[in-house]
C-alpha positions as CSV (number, residue, x, y, z in Angstrom):
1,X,59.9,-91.4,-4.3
2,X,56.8,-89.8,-2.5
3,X,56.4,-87.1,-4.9
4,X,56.4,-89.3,-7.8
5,X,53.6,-91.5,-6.4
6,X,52.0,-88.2,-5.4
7,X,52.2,-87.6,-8.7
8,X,50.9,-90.9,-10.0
9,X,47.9,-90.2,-8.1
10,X,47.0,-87.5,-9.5
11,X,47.9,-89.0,-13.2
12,X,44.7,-91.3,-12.0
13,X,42.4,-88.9,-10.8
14,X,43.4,-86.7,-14.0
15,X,42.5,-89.2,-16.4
16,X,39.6,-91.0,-13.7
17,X,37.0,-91.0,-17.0
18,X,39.4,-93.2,-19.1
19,X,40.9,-95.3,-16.1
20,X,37.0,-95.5,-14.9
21,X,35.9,-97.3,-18.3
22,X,38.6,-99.5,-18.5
23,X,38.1,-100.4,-14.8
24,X,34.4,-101.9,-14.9
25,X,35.4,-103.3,-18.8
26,X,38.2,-105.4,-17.0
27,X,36.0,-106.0,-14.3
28,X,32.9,-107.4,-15.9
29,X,35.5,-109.5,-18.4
30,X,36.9,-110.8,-15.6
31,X,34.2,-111.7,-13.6
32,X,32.8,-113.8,-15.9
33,X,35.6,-115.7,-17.0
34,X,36.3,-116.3,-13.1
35,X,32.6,-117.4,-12.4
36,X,33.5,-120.4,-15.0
37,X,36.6,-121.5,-13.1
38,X,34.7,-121.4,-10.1
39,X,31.6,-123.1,-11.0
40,X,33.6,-125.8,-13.7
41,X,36.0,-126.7,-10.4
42,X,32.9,-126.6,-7.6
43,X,31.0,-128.8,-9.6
44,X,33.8,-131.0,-10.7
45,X,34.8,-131.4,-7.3
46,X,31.6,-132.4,-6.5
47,X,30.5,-134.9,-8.6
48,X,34.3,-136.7,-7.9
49,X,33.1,-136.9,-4.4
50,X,29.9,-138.2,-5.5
51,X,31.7,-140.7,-7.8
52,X,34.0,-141.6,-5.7
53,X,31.5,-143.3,-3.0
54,X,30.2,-145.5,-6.0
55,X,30.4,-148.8,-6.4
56,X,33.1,-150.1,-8.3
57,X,31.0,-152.8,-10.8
58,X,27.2,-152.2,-12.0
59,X,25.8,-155.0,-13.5
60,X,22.3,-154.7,-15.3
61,X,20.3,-156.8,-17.6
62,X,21.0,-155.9,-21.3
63,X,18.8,-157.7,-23.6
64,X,17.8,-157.0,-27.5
65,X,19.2,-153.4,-27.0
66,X,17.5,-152.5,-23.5
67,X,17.9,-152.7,-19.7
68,X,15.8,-154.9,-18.1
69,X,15.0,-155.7,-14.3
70,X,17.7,-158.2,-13.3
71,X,16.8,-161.0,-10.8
72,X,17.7,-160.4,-6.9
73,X,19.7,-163.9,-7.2
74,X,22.2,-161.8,-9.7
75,X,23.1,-160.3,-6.2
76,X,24.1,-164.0,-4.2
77,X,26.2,-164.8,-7.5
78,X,28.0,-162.0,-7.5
79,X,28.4,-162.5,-3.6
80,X,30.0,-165.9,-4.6
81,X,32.5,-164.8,-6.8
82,X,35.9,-164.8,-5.1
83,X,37.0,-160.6,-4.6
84,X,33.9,-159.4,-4.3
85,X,33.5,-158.1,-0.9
86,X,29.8,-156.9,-1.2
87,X,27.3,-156.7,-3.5
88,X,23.5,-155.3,-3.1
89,X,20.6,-154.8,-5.3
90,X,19.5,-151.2,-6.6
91,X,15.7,-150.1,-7.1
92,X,15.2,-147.0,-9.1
93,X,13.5,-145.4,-12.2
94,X,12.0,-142.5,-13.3
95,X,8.8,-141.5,-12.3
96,X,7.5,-139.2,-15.3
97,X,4.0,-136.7,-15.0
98,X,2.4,-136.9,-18.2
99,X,0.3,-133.6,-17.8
100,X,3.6,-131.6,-17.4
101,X,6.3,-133.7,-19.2
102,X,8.3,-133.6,-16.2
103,X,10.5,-136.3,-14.4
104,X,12.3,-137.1,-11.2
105,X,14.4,-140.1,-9.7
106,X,12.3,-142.7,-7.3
107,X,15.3,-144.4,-5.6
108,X,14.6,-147.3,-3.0
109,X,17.1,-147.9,-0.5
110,X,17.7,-150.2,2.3
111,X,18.4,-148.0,5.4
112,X,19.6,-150.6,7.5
113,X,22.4,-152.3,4.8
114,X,25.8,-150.5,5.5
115,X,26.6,-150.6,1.5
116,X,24.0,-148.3,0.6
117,X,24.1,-145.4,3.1
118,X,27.5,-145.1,2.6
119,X,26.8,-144.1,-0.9
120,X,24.2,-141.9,0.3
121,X,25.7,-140.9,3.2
122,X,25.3,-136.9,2.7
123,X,21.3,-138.0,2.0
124,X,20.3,-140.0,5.1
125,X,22.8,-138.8,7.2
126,X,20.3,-136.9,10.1
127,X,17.7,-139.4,9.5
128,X,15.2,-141.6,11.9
129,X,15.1,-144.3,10.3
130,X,12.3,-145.9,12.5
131,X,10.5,-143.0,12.1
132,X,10.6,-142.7,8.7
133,X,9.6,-146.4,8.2
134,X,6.5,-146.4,10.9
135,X,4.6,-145.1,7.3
136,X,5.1,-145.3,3.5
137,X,7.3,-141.7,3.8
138,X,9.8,-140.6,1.3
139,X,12.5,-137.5,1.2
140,X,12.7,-135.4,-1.3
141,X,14.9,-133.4,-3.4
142,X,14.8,-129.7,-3.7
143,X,13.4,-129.6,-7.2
144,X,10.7,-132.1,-6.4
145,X,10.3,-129.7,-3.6
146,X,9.3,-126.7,-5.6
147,X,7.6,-129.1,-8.1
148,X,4.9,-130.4,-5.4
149,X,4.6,-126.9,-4.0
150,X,3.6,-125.5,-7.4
151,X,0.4,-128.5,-7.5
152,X,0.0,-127.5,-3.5
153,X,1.5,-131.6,-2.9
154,X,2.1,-130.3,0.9
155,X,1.7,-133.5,2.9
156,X,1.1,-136.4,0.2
157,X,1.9,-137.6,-3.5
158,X,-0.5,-139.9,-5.2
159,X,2.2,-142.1,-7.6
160,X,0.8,-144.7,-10.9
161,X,2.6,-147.3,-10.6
162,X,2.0,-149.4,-14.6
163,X,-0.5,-151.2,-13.8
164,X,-2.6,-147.9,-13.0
165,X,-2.8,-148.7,-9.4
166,X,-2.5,-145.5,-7.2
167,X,0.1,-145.7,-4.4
168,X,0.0,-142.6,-1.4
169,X,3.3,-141.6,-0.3
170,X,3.8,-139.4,2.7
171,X,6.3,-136.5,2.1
172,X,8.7,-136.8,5.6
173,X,11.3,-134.4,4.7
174,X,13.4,-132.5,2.4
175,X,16.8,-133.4,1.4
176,X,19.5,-131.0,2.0
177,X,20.6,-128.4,-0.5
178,X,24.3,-129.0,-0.4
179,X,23.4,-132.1,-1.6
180,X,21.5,-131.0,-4.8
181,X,24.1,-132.2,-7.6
182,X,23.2,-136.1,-6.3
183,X,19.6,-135.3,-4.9
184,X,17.6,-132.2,-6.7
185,X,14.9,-134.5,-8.6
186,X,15.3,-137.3,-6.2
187,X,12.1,-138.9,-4.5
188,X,13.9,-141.4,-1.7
189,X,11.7,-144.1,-0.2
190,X,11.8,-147.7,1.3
191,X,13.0,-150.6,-1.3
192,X,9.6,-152.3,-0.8
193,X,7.5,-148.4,-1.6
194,X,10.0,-148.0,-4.8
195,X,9.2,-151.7,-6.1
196,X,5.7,-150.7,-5.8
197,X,5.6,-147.3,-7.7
198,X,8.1,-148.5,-10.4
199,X,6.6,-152.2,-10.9
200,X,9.3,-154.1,-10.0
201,X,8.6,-157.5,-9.2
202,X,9.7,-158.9,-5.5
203,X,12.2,-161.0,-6.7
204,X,13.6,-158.5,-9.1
205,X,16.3,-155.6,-8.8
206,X,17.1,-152.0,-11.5
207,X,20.6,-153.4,-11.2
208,X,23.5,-155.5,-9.0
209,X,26.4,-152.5,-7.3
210,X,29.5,-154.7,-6.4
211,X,32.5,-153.8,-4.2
212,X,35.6,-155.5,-5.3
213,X,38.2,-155.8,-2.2
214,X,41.1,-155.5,-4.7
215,X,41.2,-152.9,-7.3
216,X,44.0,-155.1,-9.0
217,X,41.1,-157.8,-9.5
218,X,38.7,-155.9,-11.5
219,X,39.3,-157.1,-14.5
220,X,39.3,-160.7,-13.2
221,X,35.9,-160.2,-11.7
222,X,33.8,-158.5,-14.6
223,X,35.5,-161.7,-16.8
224,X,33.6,-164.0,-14.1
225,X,31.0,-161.7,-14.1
226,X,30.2,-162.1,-18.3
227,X,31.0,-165.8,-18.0
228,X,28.1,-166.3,-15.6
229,X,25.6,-164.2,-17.8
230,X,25.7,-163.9,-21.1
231,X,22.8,-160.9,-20.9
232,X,24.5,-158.6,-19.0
233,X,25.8,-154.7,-19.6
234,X,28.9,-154.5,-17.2
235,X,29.5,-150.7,-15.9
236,X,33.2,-149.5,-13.8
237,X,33.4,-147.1,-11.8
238,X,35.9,-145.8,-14.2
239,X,33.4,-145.9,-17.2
240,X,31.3,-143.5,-15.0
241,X,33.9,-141.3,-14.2
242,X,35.1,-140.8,-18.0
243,X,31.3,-140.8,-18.5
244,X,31.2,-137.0,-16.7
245,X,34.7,-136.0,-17.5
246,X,33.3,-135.8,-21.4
247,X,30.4,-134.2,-20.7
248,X,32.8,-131.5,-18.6
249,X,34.8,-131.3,-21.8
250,X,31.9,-130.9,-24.1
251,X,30.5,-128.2,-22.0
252,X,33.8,-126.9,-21.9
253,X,33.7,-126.7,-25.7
254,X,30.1,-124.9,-25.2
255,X,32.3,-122.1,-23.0
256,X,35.0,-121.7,-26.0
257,X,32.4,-119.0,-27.7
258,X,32.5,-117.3,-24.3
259,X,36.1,-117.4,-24.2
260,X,36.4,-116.1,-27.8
261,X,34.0,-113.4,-27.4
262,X,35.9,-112.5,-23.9
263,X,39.2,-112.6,-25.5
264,X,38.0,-110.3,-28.6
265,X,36.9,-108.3,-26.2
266,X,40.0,-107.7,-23.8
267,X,41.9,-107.1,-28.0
268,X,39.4,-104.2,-28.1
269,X,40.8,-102.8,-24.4
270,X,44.5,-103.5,-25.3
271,X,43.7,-101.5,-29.0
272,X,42.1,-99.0,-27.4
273,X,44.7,-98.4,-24.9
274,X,47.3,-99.0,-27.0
275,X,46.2,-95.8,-29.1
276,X,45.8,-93.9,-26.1
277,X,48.5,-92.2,-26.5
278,X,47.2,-88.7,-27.7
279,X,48.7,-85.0,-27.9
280,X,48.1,-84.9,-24.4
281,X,50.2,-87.6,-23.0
282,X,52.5,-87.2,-25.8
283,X,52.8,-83.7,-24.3
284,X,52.8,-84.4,-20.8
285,X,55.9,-87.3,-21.5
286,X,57.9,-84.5,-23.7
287,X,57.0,-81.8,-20.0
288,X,58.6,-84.6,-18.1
289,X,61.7,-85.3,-20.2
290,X,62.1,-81.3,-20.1
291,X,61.5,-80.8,-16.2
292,X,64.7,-83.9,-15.7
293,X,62.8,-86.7,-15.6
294,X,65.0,-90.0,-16.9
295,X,63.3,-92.0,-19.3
296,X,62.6,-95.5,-17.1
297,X,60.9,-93.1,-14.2
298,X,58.3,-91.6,-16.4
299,X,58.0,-95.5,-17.8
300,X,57.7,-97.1,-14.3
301,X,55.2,-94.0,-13.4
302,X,52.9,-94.8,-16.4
303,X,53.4,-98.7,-15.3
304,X,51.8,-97.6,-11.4
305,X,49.5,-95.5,-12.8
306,X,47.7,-98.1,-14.9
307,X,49.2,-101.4,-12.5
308,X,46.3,-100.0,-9.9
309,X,44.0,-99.5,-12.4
310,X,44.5,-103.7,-14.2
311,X,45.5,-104.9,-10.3
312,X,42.2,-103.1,-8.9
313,X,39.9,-104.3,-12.0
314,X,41.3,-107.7,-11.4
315,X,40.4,-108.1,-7.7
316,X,37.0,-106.4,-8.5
317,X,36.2,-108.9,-11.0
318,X,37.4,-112.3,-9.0
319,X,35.2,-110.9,-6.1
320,X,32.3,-110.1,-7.9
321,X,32.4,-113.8,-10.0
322,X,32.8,-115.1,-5.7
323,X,29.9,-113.7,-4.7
324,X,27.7,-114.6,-7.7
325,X,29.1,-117.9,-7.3
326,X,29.1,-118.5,-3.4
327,X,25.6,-116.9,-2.5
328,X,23.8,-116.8,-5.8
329,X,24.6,-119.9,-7.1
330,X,26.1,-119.0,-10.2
331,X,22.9,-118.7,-12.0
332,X,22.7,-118.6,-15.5
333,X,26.3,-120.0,-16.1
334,X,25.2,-122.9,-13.3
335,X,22.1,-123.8,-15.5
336,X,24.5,-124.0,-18.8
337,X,26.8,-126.7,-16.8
338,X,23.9,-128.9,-15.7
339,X,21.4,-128.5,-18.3
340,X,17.8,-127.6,-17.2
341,X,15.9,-129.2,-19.1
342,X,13.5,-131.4,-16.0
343,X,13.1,-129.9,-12.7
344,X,15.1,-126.8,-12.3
345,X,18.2,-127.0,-10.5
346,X,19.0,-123.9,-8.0
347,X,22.2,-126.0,-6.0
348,X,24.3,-124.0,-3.9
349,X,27.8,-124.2,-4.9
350,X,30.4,-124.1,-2.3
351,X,33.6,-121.9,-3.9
352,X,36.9,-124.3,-5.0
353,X,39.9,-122.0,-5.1
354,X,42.2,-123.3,-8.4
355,X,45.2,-121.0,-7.5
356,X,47.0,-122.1,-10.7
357,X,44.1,-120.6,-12.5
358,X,43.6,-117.7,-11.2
359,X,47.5,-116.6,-11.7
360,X,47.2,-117.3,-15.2
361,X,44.3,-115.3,-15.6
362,X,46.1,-112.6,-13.7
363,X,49.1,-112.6,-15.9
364,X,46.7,-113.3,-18.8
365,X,44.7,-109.8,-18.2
366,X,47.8,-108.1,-16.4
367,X,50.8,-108.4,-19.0
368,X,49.1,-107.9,-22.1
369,X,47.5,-104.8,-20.6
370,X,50.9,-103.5,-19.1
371,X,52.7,-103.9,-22.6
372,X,50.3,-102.2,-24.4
373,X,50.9,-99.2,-21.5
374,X,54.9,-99.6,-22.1
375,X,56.0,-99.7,-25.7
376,X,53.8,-96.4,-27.2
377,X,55.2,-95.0,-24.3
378,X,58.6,-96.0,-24.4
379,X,58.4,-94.6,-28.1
380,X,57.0,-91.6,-26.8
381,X,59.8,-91.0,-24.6
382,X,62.4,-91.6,-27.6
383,X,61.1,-88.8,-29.5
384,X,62.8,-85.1,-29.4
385,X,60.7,-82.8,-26.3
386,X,60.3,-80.0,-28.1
387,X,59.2,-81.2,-31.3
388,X,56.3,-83.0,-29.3
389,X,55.6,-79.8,-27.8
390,X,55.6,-77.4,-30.8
């Protein structure tokens, strides 16, 4: 047994060119299909999290085809409907800078209602609120971030609100980067600051977020919900969530090229290795057969011989797709997934092993490549020794 692995080793570093080539091909194929499992589950897992703290009814003013402000007494109805265990009105808008073309989200919370830092919990989590509310302050995302740096904004933003006012707003902090999927072009500020810079009136609210107690009387409540306003666009948390899972299916649909190309790709590899089998190894196979080798030891040698090669390109390739992933972000591929097409998105992305996929893209790369190894050489093996030799 030793001298045959002995000798497998020496097959490798006999033929280290060809298993070399095939090595970073694999690799490289591997690596990216891998980087797309990672960041497609990451980001998934992510955004469920996100979705998951959401409210389970929005409720926003829909009239003659747009979304209006609603009125903050939308919020004591709600409260009086019977299920409803909380309900709280949400201020927020885009602010957009006309020179650049360039947007990012002006949210207004209420630090002190328990509703609304839950939902933000990652956000204000190490925050003073008494601090932060001694002055009109606001936190910001990373991508607003880089945005102010750009225009030197180091201290202070000057907003204009609609009515061409001008409203200062003190930068306090910078919201953390784990957080970047929810926060990367968000401005945070008090409810009072975001009513100012968006021109929302006092008594006015973007939208109603209601908790129902029992998930069994949804539907009861949104039918309340309608009966008491006519002019109203009702939104589940379920609508959200199918909301994302099609546009994770339609850029899944953008990575089906990839796929294709990748798979064309890995037909080349098999092809090529498949007519691999030259004079040489024709030769060496017939040397084998002549020196007593049986025919299943020189098939399981040829199986080792290229099993380290697929096994070691494999590995390679999932580590190289972690590492671009974990500490690079996942670049390119990230920027496909979330679009970049406002303030640029650089999240870090915190690695979700899918063990499921990953052994089907083992067998997917390891089989194929094994069989094409096997049956030229089990043909090989079939012919007569000496013809192959003369």
């Amino acid at each position: 047994m030793l001298t045959k692995l002995h000798f497998a080793l020496v097959l490798l570093l006999r033929y280290k060119n060809k298993h070399l080539l095939l090595f970073f091909l694999m690799s490289f194929l591997v690596s990216v299909v891998s980087s797309v499992f990672f960041i497609s589950s990451s980001l998934q897992k992510d955004i469920a999290q996100t979705l998951d703290a959401q409210a389970d009814i929005t409720l926003q003013r829909f009239e003659a085809g747009r979304v209006l402000n609603a009125p903050q007494s939308w919020v004591d109805d709600a409260l009086d409907i019977e299920g409803v265990s909380q309900a709280q009105g949400r201020v927020y808008g885009m602010h957009f800078y006309e020179p650049l073309e360039e947007y990012f989200l002006v949210y207004g919370v209420d630090l002190y209602d328990t509703q609304v830092v839950q939902e933000l919990q990652k956000v204000v989590d190490t925050l003073d609120t008494e601090k932060f509310l001694e002055r009109k302050n606001m936190l910001i995302g990373s991508g607003v971030k880089r945005f102010f740096d750009e225009f030197a904004y180091t201290d202070y933003y000057i907003f204009r609100p609609p009515d061409r006012s001008r409203e200062k707003i003190y930068i306090y902090g910078v919201l953390d980067k784990q957080t970047d999927v929810l926060s990367n072009d968000m401005v945070l500020m008090s409810m009072q600051n975001a009513k100012k810079v968006l021109g929302v009136e006092d008594d006015f609210v973007t939208d109603v977020v209601i908790k129902v107690a029992n998930p069994k009387e949804l539907t009861t409540i949104v039918n309340k919900l309608k009966m008491l306003h006519f002019n109203v666009r009702i939104i589940t948390k379920e609508d959200i969530q199918r909301y994302y899972k099609n546009i994770f299916n339609y850029k899944g649909g953008l990575f089906l090229a990839l796929y294709i190309v990748t798979l064309l790709s890995f037909m080349l590899i098999l092809y090529q290795r498949y007519s691999l089998t030259k004079s040489d190894e024709l030769q060496e196979v017939a040397i084998l057969r002549l020196s007593g080798w049986k025919i299943d030891e020189i098939v399981w040698l040829k199986l080792f011989e290229n099993f380290v090669v697929v096994v070691s390109a494999f590995m390679s390739g999932v580590m190289v797709a972690f590492v671009y992933v974990e500490f690079f972000g996942g670049g390119v591929l990230q920027a496909l997934f979330l679009g970049d097409e406002n303030l640029h998105m650089c999240t870090s992305l915190s690695v979700d092993f899918d063990s499921a996929s990953l052994f089907g893209l083992f067998l997917f790369f390891t089989l194929p490549y094994l069989g094409a190894v096997v049956l030229p050489l089990y043909r090989a093996t079939t012919k007569d020794a000496m013809e192959i030799l003369r």
